[in-house]
C-alpha positions as CSV (number, residue, x, y, z in Angstrom):
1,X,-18.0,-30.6,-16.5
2,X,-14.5,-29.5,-17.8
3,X,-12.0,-29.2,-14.9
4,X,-9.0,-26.9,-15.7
5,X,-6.8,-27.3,-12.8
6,X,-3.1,-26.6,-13.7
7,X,0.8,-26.5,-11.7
8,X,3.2,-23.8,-11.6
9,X,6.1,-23.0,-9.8
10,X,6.4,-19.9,-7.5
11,X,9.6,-18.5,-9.5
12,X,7.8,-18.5,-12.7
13,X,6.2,-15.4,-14.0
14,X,2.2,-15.5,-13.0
15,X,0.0,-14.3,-15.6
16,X,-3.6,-13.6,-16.2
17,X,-4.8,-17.1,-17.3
18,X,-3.8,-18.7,-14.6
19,X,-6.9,-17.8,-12.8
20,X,-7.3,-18.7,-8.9
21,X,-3.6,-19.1,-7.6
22,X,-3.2,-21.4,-4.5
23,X,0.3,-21.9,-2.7
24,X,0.6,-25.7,-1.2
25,X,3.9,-25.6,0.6
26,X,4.4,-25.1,4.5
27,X,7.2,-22.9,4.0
28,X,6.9,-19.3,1.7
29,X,9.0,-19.6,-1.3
30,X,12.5,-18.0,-0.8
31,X,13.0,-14.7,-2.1
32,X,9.4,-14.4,-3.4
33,X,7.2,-11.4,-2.1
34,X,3.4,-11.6,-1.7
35,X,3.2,-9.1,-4.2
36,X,5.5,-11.1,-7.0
37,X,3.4,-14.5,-6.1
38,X,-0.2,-13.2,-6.8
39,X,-1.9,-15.9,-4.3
40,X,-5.1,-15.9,-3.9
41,X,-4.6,-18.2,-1.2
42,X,-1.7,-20.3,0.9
43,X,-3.4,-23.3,1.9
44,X,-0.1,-24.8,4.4
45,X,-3.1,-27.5,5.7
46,X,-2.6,-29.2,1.7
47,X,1.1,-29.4,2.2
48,X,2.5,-33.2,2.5
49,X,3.0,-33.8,6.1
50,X,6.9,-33.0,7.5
51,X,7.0,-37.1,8.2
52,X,5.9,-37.6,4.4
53,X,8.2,-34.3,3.0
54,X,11.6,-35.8,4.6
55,X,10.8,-39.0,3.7
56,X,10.4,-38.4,-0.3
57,X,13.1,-35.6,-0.3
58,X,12.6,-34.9,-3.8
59,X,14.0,-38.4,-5.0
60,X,12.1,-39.0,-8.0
61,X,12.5,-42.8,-7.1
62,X,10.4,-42.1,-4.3
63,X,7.8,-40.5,-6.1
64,X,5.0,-43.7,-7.0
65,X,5.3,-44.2,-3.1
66,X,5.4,-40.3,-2.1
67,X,2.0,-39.9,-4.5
68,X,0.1,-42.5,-2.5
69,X,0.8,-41.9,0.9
70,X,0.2,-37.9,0.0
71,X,-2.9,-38.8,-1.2
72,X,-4.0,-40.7,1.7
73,X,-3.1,-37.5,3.6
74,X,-5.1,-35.2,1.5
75,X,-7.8,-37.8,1.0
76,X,-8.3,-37.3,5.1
77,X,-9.7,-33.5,3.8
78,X,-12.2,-33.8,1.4
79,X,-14.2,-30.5,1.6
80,X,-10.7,-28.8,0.9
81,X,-10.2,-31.1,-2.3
82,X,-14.2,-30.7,-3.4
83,X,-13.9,-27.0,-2.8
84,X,-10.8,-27.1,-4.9
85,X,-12.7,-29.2,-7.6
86,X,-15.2,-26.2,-7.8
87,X,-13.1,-23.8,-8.5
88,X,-11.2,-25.8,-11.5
89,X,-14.7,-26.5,-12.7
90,X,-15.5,-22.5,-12.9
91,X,-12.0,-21.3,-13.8
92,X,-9.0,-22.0,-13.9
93,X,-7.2,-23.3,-10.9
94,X,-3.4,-23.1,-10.7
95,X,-1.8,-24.9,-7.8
96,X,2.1,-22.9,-6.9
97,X,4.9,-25.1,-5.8
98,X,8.1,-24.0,-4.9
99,X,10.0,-27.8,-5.9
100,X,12.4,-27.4,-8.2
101,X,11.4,-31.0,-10.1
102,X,8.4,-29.8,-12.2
103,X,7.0,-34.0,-12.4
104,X,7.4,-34.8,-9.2
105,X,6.5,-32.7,-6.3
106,X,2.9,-32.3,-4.0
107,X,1.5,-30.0,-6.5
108,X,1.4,-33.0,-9.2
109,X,-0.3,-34.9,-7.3
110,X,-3.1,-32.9,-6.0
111,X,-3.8,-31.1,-9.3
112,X,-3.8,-35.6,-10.3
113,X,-6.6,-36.2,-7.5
114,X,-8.8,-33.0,-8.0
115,X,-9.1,-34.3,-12.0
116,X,-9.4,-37.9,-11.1
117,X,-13.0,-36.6,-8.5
């Protein structure tokens, strides 16, 4: 079964094919209103750990390592991720990220593990 599971940022424009929106950050994006983000849900309990977030610091460097450990961390919820999985397997499934490196932030990687199953 096809999975469409896709990233976006929380600045950019959401539009109607990007089906069920999920935010994955602990903190709301600054300076974007709940009406602007169109989230279906804010799922804080996916966000990379504060240990794991300070560690990586955005330093794409860091980011093989960062991808691992984050998956270990999300790996530790499994209904989450298989719920997730359904809902990329019946629509699409856009996961929002408020990083400003588009390859390597937490959004990556989880959109990565619900596609790998």
């Amino acid at each position: 079964m096809a999975i469409d599971v896709r990233t976006k940022r929380a600045y950019d424009e959401a539009e109607p094919d990007d089906g069920y929106r999920i935010l994955i950050d602990h903190v709301w994006p600054r300076g974007i209103s709940k009406e602007r983000a169109h989230l279906d849900e804010w799922a804080r309990e996916l966000a990379p750990s504060d240990e794991l977030r300070k560690w990586f610091d955005h330093v794409p460097e860091r980011f093989d390592e960062f991808r691992s450990r984050y998956r270990d961390e999300l790996m530790a919820q499994p209904e989450r991720i298989d719920a997730l999985r359904r809902v990329a397997q019946n629509g699409p499934l856009t996961i929002v990220y408020a990083a400003r490196d588009e390859e390597h932030n937490n959004a990556v990687v989880l959109a990565e593990l619900i596609r790998d199953g």
